[in-house]
MDAnalysis code that builds the backbone (N, CA, C; Angstrom):
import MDAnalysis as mda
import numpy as np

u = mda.Universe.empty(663, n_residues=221, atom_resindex=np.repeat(np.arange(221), 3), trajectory=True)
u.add_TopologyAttr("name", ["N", "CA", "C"] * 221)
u.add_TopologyAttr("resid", np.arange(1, 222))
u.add_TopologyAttr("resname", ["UNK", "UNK", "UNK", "UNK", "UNK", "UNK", "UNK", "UNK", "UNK", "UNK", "UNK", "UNK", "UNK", "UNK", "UNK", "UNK", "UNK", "UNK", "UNK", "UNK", "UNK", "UNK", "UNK", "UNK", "UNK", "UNK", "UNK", "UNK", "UNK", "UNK", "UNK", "UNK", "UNK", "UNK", "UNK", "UNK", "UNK", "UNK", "UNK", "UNK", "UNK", "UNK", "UNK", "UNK", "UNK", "UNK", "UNK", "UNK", "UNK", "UNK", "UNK", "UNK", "UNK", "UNK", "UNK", "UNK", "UNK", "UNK", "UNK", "UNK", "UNK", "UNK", "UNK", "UNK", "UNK", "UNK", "UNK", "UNK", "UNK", "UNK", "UNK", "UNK", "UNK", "UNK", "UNK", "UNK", "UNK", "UNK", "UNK", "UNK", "UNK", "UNK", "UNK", "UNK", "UNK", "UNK", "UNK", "UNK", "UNK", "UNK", "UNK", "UNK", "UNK", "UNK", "UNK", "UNK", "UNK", "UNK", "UNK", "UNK", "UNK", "UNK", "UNK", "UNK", "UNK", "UNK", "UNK", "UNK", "UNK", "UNK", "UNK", "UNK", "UNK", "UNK", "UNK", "UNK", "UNK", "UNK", "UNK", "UNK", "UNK", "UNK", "UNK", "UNK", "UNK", "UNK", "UNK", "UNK", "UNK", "UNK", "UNK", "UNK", "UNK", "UNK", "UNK", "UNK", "UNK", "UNK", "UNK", "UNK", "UNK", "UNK", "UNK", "UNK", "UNK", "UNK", "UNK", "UNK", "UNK", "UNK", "UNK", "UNK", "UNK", "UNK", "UNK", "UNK", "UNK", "UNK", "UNK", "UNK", "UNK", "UNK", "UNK", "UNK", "UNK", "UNK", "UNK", "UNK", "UNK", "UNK", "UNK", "UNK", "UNK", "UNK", "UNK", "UNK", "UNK", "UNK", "UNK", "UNK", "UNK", "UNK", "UNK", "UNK", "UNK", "UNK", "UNK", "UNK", "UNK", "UNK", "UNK", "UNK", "UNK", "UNK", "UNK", "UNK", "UNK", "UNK", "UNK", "UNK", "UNK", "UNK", "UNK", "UNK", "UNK", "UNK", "UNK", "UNK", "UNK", "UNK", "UNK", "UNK", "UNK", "UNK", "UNK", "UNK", "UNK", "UNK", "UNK", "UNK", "UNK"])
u.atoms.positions = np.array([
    [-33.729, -148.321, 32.466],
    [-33.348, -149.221, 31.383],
    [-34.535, -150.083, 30.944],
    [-35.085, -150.900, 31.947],
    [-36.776, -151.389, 31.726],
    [-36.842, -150.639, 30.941],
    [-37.958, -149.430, 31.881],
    [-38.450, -148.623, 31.250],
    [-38.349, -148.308, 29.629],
    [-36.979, -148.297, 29.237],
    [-36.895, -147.689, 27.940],
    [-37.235, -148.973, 27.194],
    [-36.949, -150.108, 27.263],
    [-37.294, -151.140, 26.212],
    [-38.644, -151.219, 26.306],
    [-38.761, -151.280, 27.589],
    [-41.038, -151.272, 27.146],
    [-41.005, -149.861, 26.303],
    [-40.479, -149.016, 26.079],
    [-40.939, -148.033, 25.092],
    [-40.843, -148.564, 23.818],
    [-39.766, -148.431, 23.592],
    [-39.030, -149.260, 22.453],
    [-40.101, -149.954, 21.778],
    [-40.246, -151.102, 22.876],
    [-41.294, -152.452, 22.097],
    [-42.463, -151.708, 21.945],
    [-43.050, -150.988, 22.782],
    [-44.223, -150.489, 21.915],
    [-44.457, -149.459, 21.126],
    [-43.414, -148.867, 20.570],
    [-42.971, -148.033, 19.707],
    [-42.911, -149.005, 18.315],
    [-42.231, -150.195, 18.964],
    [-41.863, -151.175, 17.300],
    [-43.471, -151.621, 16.967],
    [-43.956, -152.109, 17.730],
    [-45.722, -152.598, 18.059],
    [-46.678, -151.495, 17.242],
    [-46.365, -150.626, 17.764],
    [-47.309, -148.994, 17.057],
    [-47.237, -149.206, 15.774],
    [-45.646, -149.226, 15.412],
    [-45.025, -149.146, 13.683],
    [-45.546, -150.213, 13.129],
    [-45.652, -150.952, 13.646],
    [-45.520, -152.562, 12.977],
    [-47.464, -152.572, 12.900],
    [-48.218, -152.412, 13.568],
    [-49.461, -152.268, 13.313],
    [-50.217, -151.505, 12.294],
    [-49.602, -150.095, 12.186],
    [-49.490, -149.146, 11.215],
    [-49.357, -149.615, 9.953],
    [-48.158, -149.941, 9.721],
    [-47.773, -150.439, 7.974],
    [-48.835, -151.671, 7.824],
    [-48.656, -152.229, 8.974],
    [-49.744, -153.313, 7.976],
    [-51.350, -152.841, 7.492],
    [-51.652, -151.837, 8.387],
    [-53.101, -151.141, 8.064],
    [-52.553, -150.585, 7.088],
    [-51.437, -149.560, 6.485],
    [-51.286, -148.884, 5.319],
    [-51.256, -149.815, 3.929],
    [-50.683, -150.853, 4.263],
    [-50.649, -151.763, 3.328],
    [-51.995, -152.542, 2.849],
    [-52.614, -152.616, 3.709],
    [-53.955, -153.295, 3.218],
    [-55.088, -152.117, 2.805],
    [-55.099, -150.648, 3.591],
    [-55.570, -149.805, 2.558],
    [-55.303, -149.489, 1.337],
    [-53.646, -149.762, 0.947],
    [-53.267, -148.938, -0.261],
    [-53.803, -150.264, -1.537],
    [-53.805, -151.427, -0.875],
    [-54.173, -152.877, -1.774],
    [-55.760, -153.158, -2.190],
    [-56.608, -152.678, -0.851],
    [-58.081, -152.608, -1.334],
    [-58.543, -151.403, -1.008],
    [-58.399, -150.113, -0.287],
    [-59.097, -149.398, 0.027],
    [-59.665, -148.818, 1.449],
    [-59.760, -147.855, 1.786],
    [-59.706, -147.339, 3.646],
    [-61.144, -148.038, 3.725],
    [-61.987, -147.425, 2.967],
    [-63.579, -148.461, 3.292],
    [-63.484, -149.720, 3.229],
    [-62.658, -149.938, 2.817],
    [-62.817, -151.585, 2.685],
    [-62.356, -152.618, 3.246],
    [-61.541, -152.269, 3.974],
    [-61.025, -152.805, 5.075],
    [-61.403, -152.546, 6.818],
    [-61.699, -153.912, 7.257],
    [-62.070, -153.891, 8.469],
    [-60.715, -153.398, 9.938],
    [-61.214, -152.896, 11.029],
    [-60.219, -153.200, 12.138],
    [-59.661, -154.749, 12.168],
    [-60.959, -155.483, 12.447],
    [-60.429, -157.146, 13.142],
    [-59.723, -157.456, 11.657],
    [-59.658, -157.233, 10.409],
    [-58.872, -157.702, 9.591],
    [-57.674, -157.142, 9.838],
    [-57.341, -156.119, 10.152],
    [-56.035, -155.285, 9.948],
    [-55.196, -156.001, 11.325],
    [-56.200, -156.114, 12.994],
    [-55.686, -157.015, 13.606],
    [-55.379, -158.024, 13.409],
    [-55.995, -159.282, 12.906],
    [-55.405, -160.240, 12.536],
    [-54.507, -160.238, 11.537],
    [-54.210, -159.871, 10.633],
    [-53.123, -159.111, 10.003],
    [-51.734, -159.135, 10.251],
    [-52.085, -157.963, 11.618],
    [-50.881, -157.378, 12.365],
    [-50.690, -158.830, 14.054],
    [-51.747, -159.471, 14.065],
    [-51.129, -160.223, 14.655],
    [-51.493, -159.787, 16.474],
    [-52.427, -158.980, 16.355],
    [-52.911, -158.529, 17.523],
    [-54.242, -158.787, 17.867],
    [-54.643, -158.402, 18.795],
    [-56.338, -158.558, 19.224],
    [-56.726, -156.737, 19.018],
    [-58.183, -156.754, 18.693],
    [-58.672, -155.429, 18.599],
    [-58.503, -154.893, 19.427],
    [-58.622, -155.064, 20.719],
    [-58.585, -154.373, 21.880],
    [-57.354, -153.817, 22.247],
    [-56.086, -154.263, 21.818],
    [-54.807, -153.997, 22.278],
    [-54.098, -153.163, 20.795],
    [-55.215, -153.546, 19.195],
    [-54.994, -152.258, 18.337],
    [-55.510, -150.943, 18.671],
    [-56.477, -151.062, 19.748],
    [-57.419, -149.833, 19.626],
    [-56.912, -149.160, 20.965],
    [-56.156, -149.960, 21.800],
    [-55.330, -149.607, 22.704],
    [-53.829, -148.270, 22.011],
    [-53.487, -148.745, 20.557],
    [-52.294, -148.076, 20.412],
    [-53.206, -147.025, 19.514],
    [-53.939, -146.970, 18.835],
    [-54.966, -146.564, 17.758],
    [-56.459, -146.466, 17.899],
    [-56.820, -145.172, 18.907],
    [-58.291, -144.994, 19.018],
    [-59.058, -145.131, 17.823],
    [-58.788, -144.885, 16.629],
    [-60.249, -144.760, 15.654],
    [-58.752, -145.330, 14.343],
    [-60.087, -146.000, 13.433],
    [-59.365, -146.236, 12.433],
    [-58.545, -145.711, 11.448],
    [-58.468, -144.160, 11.452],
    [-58.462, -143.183, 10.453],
    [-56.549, -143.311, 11.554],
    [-56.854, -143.474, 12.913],
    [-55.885, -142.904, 13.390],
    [-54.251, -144.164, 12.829],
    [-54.676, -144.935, 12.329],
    [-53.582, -145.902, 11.873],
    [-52.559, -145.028, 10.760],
    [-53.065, -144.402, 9.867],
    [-52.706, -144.093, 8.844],
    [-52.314, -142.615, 9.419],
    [-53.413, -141.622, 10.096],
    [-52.645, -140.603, 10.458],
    [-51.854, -139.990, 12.043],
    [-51.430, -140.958, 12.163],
    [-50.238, -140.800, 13.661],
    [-49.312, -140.192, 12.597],
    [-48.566, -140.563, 11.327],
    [-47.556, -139.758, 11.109],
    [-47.824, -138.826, 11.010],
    [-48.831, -138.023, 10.434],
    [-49.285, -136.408, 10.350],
    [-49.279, -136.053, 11.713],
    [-50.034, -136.305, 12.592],
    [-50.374, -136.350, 14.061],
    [-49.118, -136.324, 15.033],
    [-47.891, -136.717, 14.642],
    [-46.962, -136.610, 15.198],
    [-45.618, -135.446, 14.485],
    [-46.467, -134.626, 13.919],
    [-45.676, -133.396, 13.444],
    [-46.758, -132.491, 14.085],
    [-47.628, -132.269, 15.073],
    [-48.134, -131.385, 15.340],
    [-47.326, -130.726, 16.311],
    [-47.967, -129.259, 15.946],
    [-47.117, -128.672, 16.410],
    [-45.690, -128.160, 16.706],
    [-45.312, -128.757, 15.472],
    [-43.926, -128.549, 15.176],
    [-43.560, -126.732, 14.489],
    [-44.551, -126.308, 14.051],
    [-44.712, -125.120, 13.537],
    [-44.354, -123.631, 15.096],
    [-45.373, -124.434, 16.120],
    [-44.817, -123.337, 17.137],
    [-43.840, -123.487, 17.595],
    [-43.369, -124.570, 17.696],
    [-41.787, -125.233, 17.936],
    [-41.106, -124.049, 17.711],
    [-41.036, -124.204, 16.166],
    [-39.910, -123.906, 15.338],
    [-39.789, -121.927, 15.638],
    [-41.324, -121.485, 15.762],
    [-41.205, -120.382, 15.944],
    [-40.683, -120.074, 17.472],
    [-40.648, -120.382, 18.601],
    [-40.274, -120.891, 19.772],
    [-38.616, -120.423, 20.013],
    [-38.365, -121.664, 19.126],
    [-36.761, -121.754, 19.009],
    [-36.278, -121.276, 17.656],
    [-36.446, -119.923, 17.388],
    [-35.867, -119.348, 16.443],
    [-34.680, -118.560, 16.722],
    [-33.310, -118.466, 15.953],
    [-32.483, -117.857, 16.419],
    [-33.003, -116.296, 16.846],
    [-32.232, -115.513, 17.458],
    [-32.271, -113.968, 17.549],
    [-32.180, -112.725, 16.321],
    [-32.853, -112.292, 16.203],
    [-32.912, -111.628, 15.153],
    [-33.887, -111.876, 13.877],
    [-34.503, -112.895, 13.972],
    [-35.106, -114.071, 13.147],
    [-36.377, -113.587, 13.491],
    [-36.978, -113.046, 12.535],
    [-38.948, -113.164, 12.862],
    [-39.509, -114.206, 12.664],
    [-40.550, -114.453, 13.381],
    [-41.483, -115.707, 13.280],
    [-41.367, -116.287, 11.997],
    [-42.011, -115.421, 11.141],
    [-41.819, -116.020, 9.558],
    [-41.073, -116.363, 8.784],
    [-39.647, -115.415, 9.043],
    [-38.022, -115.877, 8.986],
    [-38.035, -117.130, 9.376],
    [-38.319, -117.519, 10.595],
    [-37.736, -119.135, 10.881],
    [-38.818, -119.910, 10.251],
    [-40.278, -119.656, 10.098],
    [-40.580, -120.683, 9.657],
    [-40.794, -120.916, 7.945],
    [-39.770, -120.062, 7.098],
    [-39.343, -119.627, 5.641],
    [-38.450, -120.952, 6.071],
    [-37.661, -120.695, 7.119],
    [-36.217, -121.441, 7.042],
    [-36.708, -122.619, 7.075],
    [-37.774, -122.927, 8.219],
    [-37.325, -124.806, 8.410],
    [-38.488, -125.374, 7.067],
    [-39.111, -124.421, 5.844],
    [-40.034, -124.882, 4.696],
    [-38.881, -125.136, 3.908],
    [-37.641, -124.106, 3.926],
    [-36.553, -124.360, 2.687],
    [-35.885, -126.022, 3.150],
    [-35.261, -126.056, 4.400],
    [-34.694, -126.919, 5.042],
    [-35.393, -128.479, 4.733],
    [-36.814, -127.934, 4.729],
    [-37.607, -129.384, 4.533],
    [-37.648, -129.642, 2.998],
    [-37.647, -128.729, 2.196],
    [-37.310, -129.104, 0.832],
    [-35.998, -129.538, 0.091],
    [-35.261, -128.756, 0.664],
    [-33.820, -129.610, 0.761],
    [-33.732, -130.686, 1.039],
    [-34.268, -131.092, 2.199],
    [-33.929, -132.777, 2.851],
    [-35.321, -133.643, 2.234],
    [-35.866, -132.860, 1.110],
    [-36.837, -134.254, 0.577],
    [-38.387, -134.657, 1.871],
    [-38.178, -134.070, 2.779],
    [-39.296, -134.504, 3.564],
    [-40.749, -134.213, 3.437],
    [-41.270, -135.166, 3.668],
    [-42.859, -135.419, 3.128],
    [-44.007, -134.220, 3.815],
    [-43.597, -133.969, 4.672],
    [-44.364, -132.845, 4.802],
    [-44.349, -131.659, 3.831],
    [-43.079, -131.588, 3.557],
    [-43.495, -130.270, 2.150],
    [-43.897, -130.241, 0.597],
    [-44.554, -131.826, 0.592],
    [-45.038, -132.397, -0.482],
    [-44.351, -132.924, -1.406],
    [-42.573, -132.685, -1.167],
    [-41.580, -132.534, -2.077],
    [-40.686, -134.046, -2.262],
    [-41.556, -135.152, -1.724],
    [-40.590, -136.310, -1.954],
    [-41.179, -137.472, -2.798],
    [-40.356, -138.080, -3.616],
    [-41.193, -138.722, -4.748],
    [-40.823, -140.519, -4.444],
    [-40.543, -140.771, -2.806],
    [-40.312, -141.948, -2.557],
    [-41.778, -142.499, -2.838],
    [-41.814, -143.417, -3.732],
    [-43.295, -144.566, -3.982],
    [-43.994, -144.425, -2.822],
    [-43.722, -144.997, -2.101],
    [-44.270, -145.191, -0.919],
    [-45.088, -143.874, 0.087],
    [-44.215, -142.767, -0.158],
    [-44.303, -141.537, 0.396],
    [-45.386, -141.203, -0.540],
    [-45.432, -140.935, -2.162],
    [-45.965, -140.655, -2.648],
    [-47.678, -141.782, -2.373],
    [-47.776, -143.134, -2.419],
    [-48.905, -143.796, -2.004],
    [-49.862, -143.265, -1.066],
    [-49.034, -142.948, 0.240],
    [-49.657, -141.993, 1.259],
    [-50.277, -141.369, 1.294],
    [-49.729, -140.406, 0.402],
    [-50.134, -139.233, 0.175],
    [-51.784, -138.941, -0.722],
    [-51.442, -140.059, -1.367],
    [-52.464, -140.385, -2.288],
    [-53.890, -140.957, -1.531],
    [-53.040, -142.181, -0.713],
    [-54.527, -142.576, 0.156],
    [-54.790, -141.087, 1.028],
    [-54.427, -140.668, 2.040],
    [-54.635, -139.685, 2.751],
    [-56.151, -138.906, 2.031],
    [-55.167, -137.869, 0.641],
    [-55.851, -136.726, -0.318],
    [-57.461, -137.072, -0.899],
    [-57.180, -139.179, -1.124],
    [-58.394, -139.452, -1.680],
    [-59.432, -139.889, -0.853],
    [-59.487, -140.052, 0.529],
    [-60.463, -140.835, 1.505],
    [-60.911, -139.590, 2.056],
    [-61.933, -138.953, 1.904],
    [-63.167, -138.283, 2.393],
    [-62.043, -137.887, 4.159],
    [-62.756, -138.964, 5.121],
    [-62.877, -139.309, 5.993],
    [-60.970, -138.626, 6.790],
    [-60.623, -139.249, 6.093],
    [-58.583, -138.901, 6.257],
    [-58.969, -137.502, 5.822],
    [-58.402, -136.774, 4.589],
    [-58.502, -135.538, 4.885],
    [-59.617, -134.861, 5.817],
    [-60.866, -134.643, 6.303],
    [-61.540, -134.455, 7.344],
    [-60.501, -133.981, 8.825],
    [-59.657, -134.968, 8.826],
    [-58.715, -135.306, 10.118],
    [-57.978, -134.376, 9.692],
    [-57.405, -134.669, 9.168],
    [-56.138, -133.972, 8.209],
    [-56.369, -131.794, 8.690],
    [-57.744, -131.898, 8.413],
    [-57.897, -130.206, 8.471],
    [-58.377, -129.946, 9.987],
    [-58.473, -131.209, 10.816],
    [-58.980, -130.804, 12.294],
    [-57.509, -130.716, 12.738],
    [-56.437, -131.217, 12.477],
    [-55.141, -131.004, 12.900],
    [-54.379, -129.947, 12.471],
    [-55.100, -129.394, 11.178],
    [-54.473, -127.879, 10.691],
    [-54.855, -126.950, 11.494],
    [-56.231, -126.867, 11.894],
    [-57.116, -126.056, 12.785],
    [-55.903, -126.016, 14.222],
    [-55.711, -127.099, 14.609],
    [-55.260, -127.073, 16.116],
    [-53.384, -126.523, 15.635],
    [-52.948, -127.218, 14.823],
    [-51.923, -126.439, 14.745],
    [-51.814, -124.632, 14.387],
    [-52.939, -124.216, 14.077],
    [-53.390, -122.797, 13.231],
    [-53.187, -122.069, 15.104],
    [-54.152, -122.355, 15.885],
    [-53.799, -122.285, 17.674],
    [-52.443, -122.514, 18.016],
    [-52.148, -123.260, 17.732],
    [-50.891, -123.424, 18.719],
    [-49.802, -122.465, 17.957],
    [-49.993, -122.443, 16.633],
    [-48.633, -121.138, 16.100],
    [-49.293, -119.649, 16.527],
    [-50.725, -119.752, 16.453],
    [-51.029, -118.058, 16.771],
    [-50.442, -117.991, 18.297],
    [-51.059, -118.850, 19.035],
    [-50.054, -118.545, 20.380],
    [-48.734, -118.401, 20.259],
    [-47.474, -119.033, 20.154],
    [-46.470, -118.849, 19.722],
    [-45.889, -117.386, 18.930],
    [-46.614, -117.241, 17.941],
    [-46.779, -116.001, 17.711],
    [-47.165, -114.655, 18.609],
    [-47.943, -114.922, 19.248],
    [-48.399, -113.802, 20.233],
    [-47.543, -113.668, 21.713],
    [-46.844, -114.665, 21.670],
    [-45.728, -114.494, 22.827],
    [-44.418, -113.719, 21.893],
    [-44.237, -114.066, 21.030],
    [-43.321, -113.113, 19.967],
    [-43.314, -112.239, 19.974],
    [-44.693, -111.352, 19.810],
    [-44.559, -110.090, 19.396],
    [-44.964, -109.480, 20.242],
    [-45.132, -109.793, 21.877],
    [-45.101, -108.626, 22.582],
    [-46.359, -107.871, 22.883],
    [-46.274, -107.300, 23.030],
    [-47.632, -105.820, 23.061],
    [-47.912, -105.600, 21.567],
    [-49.058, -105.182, 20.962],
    [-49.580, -105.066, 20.255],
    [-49.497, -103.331, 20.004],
    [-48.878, -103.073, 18.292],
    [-48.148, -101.580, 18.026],
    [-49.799, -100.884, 17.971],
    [-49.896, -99.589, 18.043],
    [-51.004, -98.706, 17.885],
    [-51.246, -98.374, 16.064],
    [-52.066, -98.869, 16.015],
    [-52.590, -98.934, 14.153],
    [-52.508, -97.615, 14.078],
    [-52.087, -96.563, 12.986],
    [-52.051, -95.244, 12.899],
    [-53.673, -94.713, 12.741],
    [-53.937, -93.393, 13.435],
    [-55.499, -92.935, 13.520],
    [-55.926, -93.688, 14.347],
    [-55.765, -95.104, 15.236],
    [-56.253, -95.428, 15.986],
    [-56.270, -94.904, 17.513],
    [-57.959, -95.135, 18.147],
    [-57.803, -94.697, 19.658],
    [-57.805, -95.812, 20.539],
    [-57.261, -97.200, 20.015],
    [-57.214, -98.088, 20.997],
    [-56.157, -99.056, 20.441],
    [-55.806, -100.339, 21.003],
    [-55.255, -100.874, 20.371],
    [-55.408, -102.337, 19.821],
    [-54.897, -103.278, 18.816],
    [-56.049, -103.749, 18.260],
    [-55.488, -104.806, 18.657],
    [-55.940, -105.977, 19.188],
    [-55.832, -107.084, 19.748],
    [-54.929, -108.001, 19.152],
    [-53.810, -108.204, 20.241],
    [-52.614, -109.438, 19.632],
    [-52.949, -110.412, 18.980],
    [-53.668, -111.398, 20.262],
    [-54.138, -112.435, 19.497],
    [-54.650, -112.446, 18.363],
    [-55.580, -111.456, 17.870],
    [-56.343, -111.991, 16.829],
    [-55.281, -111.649, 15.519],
    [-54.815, -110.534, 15.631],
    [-53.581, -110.708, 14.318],
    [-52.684, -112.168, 14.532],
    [-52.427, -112.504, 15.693],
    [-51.479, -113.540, 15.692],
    [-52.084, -115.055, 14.992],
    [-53.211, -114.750, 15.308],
    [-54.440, -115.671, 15.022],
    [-54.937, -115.568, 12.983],
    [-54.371, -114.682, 12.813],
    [-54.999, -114.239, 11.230],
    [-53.464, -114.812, 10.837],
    [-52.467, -114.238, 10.738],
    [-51.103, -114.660, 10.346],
    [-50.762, -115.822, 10.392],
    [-51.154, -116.550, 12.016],
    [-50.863, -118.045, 11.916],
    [-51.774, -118.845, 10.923],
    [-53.136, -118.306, 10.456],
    [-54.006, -119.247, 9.479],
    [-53.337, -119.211, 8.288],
    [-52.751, -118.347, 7.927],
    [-52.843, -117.625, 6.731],
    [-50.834, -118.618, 6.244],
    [-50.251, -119.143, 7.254],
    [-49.705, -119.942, 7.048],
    [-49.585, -120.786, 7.058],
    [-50.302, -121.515, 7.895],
    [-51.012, -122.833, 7.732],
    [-51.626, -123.353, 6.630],
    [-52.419, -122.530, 5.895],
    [-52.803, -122.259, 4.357],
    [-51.717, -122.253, 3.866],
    [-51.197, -121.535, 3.664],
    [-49.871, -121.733, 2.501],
    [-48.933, -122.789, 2.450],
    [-48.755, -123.083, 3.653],
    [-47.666, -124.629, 4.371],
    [-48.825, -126.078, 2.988],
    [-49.960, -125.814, 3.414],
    [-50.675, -126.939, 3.360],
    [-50.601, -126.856, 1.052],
    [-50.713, -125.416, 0.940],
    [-50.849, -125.500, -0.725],
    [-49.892, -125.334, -1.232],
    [-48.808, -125.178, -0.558],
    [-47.247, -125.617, -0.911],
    [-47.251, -126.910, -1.717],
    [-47.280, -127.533, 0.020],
    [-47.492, -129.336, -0.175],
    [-48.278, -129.930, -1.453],
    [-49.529, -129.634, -1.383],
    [-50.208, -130.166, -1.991],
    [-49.747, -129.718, -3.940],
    [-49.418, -129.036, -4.081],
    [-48.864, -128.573, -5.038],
    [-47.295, -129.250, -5.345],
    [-46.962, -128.935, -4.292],
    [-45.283, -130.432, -4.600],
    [-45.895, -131.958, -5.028],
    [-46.942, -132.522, -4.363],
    [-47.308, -133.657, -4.202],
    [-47.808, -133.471, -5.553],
    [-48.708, -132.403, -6.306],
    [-49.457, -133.084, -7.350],
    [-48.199, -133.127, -8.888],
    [-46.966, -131.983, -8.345],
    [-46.054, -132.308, -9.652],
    [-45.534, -133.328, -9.897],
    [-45.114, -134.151, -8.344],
    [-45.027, -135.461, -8.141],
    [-46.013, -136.529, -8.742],
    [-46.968, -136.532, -8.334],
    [-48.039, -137.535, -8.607],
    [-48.016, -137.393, -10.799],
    [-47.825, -136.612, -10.870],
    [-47.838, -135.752, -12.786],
    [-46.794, -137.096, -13.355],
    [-45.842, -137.547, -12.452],
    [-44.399, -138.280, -12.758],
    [-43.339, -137.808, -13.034],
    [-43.507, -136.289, -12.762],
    [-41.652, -135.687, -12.473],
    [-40.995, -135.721, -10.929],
    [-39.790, -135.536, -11.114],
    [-38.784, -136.105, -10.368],
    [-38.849, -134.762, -9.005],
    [-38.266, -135.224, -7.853],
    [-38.557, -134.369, -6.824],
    [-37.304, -133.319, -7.047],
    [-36.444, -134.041, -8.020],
    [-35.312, -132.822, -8.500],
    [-35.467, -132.039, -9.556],
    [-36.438, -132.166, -10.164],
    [-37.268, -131.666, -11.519],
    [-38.158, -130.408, -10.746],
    [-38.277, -130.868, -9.691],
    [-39.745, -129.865, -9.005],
    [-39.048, -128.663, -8.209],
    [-37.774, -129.077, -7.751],
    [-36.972, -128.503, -6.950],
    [-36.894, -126.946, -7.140],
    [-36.575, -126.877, -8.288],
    [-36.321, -125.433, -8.254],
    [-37.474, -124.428, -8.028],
    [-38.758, -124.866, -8.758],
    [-40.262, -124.523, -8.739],
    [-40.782, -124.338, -7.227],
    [-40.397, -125.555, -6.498],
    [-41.163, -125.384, -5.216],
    [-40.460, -124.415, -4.575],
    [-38.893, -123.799, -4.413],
    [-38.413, -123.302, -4.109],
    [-38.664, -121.439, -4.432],
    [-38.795, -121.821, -5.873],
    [-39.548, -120.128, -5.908],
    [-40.789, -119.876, -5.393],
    [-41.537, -120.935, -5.359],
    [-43.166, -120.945, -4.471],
    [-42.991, -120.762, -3.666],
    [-42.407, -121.055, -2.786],
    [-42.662, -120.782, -1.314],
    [-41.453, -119.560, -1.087],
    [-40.847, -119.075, -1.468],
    [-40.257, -117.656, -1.806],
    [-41.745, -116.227, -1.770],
    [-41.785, -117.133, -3.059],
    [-43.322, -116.130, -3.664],
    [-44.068, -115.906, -2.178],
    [-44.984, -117.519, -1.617],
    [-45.697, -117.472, -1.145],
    [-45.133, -116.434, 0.459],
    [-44.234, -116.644, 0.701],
    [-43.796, -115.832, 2.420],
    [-43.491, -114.980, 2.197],
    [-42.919, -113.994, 0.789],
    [-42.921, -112.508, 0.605],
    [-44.300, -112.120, 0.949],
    [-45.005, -112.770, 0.599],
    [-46.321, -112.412, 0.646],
    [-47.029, -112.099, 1.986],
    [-46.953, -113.085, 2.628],
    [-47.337, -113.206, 4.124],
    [-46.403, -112.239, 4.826],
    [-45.052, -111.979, 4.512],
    [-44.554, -110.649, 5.232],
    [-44.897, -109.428, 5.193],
    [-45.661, -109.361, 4.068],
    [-46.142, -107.595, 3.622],
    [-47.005, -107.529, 4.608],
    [-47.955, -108.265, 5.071],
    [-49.064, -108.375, 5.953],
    [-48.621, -108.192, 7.400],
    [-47.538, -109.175, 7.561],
    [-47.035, -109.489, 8.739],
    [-46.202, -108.137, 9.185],
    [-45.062, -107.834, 8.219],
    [-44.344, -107.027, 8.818],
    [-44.344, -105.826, 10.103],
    [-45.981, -105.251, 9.663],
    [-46.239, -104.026, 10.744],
    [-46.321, -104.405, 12.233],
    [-46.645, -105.651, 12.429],
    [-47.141, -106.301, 13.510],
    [-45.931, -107.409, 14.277],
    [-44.722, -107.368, 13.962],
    [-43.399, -107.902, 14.228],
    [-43.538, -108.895, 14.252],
    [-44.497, -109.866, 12.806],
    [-44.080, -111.239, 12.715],
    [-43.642, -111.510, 11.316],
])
């Protein structure tokens, strides 16, 4: 019971440090704002921000940072019958349905601000693609526990290595996940409505995973 309220409180502490760094970037700018300002700010000492928040970039991206790896998850715990790409078609539709910011598709102000600081600071996207990279690993693994033994390419006298198809397929959605988004976000940012975009993003990412299955299919993802 302890235990859980010291989580709690520094769970509220994390949040509560966070918005106030988001708020003072989105008002002057990620360069332009100091740590010891954002601490005093938030009402803390540097040492006990840098305690919840190693590097400054990391204020703003713990929410990205805390969807990692949600991609092998999902492939993980896919129903039966369901190929890798099947489930992760499903939880891209699912996330466009429910408006969530990862699929670029939500036009809350605020969500949309984010998005904006994130896309425009050098330094943030940088991060942004070292966490695509590590999630790009963790779905090719996931993937390569999926599919088993690796099928014999026709005319071939050997056989051609799991990983690295699992490894080509998982990039190759990671890419598409990411220009989904960024493509929801910029119809958004244009000033149409996330129900205006709805139907569009929905044939995109249709389009885009027919696509990735033609590739995928031979190789049972």
């Amino acid at each position: 019971m302890v235990e859980g309220l010291r989580t709690r409180k520094k769970e509220r502490t994390r949040q509560a440090i966070s918005e106030v760094a988001i708020a003072m970037f989105l008002e002057h700018g990620f360069d332009r704002v100091g740590v010891a300002e954002i601490a005093a700010a938030a009402e803390v000492s540097k040492p006990t921000l840098f305690r919840y928040f190693p590097s400054k970039e990391d204020l703003v991206l713990h929410r990205i940072a805390d969807h990692r790896g949600e991609a092998a998850a999902v492939v993980r715990a896919r129903p039966a019958g369901r190929t890798p790409l099947d489930a992760l078609h499903d939880a891209f539709m699912a996330g466009l349905d429910a408006r969530e910011p990862t699929t670029g598709l939500c036009d809350h102000p605020a969500v949309l601000a984010y998005h904006r600081l994130v896309f425009d600071t050098p330094s943030l996207a940088s991060r942004v693609a070292e966490y695509a990279a590590a999630d790009t690993e963790a779905l090719a693994q996931a993937m390569s526990e999926a599919a088993g033994p690796a099928p014999r390419a026709p005319g071939s006298t050997s056989h051609p290595v799991p990983r690295l198809t699992s490894r080509l397929v998982a990039a190759q959605y990671v890419a598409v996940r990411q220009i989904l988004a960024r493509d929801n976000y910029a119809a958004l940012a244009s000033g149409r409505t996330a129900g205006e975009v709805y139907g569009e993003a929905v044939a995109a990412a249709g389009t885009a995973f027919e696509l990735l299955r033609h590739g995928a299919r031979a190789h049972g993802l």
